[in-house]
C-alpha positions as YAML, in Angstrom:
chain: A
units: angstrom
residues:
- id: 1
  name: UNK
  ca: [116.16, 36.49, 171.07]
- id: 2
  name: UNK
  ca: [117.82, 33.17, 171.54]
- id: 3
  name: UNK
  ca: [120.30, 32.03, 169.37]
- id: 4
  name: UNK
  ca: [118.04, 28.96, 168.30]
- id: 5
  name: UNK
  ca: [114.84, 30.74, 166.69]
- id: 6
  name: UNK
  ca: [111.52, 29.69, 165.63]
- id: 7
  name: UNK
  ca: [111.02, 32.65, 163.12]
- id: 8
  name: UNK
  ca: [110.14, 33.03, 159.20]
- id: 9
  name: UNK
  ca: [111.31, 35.60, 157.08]
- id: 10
  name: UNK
  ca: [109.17, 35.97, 154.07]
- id: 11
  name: UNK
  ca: [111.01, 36.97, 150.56]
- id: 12
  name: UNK
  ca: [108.39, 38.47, 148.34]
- id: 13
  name: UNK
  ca: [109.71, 38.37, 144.70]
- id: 14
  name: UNK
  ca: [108.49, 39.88, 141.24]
- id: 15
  name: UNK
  ca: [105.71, 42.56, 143.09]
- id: 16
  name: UNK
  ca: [104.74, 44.87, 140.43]
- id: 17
  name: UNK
  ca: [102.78, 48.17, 141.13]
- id: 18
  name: UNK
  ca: [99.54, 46.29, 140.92]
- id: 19
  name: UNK
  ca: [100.27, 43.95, 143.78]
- id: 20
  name: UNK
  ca: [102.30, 45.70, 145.79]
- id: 21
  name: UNK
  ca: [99.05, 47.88, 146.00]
- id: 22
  name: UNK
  ca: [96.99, 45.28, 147.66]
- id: 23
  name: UNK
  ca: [99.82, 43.64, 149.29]
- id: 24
  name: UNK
  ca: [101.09, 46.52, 151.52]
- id: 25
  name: UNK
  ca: [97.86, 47.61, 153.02]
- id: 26
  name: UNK
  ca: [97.27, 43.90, 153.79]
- id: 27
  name: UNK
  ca: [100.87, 43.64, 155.22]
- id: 28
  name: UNK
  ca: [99.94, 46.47, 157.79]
- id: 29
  name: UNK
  ca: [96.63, 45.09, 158.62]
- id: 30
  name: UNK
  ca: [98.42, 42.09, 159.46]
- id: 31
  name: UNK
  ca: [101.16, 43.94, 161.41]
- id: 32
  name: UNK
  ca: [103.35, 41.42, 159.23]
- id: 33
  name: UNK
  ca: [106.85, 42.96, 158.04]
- id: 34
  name: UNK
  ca: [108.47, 41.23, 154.92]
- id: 35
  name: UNK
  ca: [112.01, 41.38, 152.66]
- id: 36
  name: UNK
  ca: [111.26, 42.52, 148.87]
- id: 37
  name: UNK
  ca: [113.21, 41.49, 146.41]
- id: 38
  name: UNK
  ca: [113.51, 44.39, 144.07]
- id: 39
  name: UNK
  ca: [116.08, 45.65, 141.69]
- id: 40
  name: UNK
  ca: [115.99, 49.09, 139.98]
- id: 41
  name: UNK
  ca: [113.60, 48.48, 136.84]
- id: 42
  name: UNK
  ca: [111.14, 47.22, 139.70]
- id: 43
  name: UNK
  ca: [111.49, 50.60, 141.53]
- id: 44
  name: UNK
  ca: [110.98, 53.28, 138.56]
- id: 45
  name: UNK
  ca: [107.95, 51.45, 137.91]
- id: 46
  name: UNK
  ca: [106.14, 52.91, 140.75]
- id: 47
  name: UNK
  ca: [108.73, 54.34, 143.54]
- id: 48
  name: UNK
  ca: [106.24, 56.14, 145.65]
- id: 49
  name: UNK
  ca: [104.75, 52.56, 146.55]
- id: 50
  name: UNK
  ca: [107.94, 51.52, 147.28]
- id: 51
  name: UNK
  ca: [109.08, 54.27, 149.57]
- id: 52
  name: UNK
  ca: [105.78, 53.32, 151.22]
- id: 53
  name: UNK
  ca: [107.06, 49.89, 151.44]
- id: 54
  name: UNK
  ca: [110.33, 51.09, 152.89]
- id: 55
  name: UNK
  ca: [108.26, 53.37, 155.51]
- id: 56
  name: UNK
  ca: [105.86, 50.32, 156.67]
- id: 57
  name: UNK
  ca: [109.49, 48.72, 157.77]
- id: 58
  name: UNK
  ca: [109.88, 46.23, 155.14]
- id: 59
  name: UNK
  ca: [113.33, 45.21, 153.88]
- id: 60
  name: UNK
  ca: [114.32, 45.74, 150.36]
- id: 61
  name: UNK
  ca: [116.88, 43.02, 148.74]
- id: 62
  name: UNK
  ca: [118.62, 43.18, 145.95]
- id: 63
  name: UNK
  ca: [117.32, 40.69, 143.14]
- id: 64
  name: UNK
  ca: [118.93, 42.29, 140.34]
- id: 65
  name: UNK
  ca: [120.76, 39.56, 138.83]
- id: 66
  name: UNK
  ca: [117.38, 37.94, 138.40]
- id: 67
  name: UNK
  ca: [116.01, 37.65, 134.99]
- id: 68
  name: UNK
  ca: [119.04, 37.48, 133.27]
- id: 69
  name: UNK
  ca: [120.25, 34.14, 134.24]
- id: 70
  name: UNK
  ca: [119.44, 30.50, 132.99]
- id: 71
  name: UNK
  ca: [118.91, 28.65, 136.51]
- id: 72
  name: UNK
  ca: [121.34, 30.80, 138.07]
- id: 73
  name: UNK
  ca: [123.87, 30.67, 135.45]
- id: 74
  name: UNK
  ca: [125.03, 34.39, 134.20]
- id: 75
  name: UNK
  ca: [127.48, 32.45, 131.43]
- id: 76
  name: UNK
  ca: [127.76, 35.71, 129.36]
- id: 77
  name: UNK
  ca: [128.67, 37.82, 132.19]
- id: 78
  name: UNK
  ca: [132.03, 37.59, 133.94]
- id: 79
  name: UNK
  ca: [132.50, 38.41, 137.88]
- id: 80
  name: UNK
  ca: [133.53, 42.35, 136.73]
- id: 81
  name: UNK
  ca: [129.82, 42.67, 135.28]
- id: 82
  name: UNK
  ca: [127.96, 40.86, 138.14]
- id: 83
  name: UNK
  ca: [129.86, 42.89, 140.47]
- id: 84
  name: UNK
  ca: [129.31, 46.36, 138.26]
- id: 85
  name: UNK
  ca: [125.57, 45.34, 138.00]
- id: 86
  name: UNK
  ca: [125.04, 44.61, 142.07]
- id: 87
  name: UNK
  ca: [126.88, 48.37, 142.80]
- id: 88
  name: UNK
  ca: [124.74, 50.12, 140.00]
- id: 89
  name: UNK
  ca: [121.55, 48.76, 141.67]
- id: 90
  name: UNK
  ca: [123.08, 49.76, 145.42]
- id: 91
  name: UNK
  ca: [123.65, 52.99, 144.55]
- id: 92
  name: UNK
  ca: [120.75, 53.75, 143.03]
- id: 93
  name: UNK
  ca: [119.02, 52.61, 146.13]
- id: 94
  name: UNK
  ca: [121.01, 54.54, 148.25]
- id: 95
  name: UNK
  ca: [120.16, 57.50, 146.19]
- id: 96
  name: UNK
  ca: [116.48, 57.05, 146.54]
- id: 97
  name: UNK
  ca: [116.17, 55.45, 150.55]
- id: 98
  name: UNK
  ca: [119.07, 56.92, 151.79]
- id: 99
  name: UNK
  ca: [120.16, 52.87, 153.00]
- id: 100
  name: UNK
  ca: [121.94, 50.18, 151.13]
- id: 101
  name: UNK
  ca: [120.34, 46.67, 150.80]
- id: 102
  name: UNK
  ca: [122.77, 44.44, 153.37]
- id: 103
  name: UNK
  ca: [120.57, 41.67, 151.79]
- id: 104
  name: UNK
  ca: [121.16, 39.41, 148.32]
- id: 105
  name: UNK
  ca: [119.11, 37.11, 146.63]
- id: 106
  name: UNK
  ca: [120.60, 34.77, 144.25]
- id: 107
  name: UNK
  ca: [119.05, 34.29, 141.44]
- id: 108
  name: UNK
  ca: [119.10, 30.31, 141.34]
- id: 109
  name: UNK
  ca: [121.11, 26.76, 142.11]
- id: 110
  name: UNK
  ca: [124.07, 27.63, 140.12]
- id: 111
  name: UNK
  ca: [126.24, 30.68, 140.13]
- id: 112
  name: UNK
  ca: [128.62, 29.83, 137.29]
- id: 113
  name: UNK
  ca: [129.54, 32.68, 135.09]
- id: 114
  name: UNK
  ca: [131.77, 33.24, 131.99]
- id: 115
  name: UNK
  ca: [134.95, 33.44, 134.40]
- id: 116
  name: UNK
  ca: [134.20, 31.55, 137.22]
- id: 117
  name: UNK
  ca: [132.07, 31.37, 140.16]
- id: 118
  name: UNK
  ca: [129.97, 34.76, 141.45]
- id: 119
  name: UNK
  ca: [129.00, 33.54, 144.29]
- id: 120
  name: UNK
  ca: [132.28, 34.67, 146.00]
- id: 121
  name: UNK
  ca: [131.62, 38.58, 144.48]
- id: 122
  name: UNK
  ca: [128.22, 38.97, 146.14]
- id: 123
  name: UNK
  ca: [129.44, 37.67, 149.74]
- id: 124
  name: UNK
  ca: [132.32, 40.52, 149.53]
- id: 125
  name: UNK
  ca: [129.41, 43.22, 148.42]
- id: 126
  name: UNK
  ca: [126.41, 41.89, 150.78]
- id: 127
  name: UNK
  ca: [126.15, 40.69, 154.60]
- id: 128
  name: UNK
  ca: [123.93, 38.62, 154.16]
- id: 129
  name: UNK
  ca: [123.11, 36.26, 151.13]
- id: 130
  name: UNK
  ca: [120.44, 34.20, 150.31]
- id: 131
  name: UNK
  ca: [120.81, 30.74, 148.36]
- id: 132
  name: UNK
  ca: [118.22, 28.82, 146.47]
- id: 133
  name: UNK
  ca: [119.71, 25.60, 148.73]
- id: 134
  name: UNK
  ca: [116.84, 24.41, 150.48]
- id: 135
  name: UNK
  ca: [116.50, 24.45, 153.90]
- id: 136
  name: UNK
  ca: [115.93, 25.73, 157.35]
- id: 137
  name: UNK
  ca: [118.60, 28.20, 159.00]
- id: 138
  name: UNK
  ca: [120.08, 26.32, 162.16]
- id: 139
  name: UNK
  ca: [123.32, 27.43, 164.34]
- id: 140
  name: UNK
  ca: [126.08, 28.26, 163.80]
- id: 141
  name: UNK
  ca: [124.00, 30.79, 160.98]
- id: 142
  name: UNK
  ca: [126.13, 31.22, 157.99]
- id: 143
  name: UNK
  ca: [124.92, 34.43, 156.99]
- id: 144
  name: UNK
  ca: [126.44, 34.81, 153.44]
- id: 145
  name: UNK
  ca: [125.14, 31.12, 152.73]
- id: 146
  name: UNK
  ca: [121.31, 31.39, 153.99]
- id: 147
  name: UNK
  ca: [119.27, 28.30, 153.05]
- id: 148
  name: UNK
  ca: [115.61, 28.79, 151.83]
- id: 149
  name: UNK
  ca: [112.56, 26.99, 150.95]
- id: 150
  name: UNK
  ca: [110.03, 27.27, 147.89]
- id: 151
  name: UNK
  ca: [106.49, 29.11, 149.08]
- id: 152
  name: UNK
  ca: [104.35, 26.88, 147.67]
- id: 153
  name: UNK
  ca: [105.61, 23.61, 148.78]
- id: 154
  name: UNK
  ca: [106.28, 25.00, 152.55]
- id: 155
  name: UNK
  ca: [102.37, 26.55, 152.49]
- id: 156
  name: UNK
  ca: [101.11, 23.08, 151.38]
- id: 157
  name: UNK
  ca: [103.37, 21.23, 154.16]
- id: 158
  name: UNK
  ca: [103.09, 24.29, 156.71]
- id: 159
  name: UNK
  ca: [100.86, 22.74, 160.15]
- id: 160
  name: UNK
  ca: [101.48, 26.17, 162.06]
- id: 161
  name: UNK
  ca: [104.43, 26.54, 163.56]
- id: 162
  name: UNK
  ca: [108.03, 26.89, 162.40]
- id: 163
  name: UNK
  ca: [111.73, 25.00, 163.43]
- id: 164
  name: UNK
  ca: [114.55, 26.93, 163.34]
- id: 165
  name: UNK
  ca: [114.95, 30.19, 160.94]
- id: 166
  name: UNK
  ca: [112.66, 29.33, 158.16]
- id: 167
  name: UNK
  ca: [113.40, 31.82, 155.14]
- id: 168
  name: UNK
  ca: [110.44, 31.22, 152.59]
- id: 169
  name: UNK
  ca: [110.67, 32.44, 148.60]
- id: 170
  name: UNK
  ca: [107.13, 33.64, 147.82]
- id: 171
  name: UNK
  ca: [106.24, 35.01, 144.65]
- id: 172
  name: UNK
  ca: [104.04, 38.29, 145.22]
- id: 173
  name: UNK
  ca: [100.90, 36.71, 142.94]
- id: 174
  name: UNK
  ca: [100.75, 34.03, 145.91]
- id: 175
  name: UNK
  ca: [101.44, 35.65, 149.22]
- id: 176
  name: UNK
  ca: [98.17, 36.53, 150.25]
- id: 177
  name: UNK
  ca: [97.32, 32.63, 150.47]
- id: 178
  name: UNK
  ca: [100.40, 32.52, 152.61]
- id: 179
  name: UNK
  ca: [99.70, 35.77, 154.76]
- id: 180
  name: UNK
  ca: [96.31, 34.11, 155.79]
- id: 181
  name: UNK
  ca: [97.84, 30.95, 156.63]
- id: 182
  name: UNK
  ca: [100.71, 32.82, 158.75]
- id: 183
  name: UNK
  ca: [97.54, 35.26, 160.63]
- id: 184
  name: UNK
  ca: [95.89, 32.03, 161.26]
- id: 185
  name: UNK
  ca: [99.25, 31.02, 163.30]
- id: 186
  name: UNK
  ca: [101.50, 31.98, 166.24]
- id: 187
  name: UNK
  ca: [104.90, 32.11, 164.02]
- id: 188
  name: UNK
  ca: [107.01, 35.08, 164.36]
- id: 189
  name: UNK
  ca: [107.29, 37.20, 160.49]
- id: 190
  name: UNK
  ca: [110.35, 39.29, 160.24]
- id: 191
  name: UNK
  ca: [112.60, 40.11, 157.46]
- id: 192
  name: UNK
  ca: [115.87, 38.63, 156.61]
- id: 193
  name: UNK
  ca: [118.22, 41.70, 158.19]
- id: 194
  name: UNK
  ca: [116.30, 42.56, 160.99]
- id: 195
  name: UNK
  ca: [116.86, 38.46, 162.40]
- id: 196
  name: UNK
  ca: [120.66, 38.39, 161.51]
- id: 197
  name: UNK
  ca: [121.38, 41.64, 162.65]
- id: 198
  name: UNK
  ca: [119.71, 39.88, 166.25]
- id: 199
  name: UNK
  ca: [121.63, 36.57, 165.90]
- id: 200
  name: UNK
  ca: [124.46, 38.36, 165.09]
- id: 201
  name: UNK
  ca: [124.59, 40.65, 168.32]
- id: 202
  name: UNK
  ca: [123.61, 37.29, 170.06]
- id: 203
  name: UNK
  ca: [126.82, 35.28, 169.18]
- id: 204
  name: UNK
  ca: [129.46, 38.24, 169.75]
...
């Protein structure tokens, strides 16, 4: 793979049993591979659909800082909790996949916390990290800073084909409209790791 890609990783966020139901046998149909966000209350809900997930070859991300947080801001937590929060979830992960998310998804525009700034925690615990920073991926890839873009604003602007590494924030209710519009194209669907781990190996 070239160092300059036309590929989109799709983030699916908030899938509860119900959807996940329809959306993974939909997901193999369309030989289409995507990066969950989950966090550990999302997995006890149904984990045999989610070891199902893992089997398919989708990518699990860790998303548990979301829900807590006012825009991104975790102002009653301080960098020790985010950071004790972010391990908890990992190794309960690890305990039930056997593999550690290498993937994070920040929960909004701002990471301001009670002591400071938690960005700089979740680039020490995660290779790659995802921002809410809009934007397409181009080189050099700064893989603990990865831009994105909202799903419903890039599936009303999408004309078939993507620029660069396109990573697109879907929430699960919606996905379907965008898996049709993404089977309807020639754009490449792969999730978040499985990319860097190829630009990575490209630039070394």
């Amino acid at each position: 793979m070239p160092a300059n890609v036309s590929v989109v990783s799709l983030v699916v966020e908030g899938a509860t049993p119900a959807l996940l139901s329809l959306l993974l046998p939909e997901l193999r149909r369309q030989k289409l591979r995507v990066t969950f966000g989950v966090s550990g209350q999302m997995v006890v809900q149904d984990f045999q659909q989610w070891r199902t997930a893992v089997d398919d070859g989708h990518e699990l991300a860790n998303a548990s800082l979301h829900g807590y947080e006012y825009g991104g801001q975790l102002l009653n937590w301080t960098n020790r909790m985010v950071e004790q929060d972010l391990h908890m979830t990992q190794q309960f992960l690890e305990n039930e996949f056997e593999s550690v998310p290498k993937t994070a998804l920040l929960p909004g525009l701002s990471t301001l916390c009670a002591d400071g700034d938690y960005v700089k925690v979740v680039r020490v615990a995660f290779e790659h990290v995802v921002s809410m920073v809009v934007g397409t991926n181009q080189p050099p890839y700064a893989f603990k800073n990865l831009l994105s873009v909202d799903g419903e604003a890039w599936l009303e602007a999408f004309e078939g084909e993507a620029l660069g590494w396109t990573i697109v924030r879907v929430p699960a209710s919606i996905s379907f409209y965008l898996l049709e519009k993404l089977s309807e194209s020639s754009v490449e669907v792969a999730p978040i790791g499985e990319i860097a781990s190829m630009l990575q190996k490209v630039a070394q």
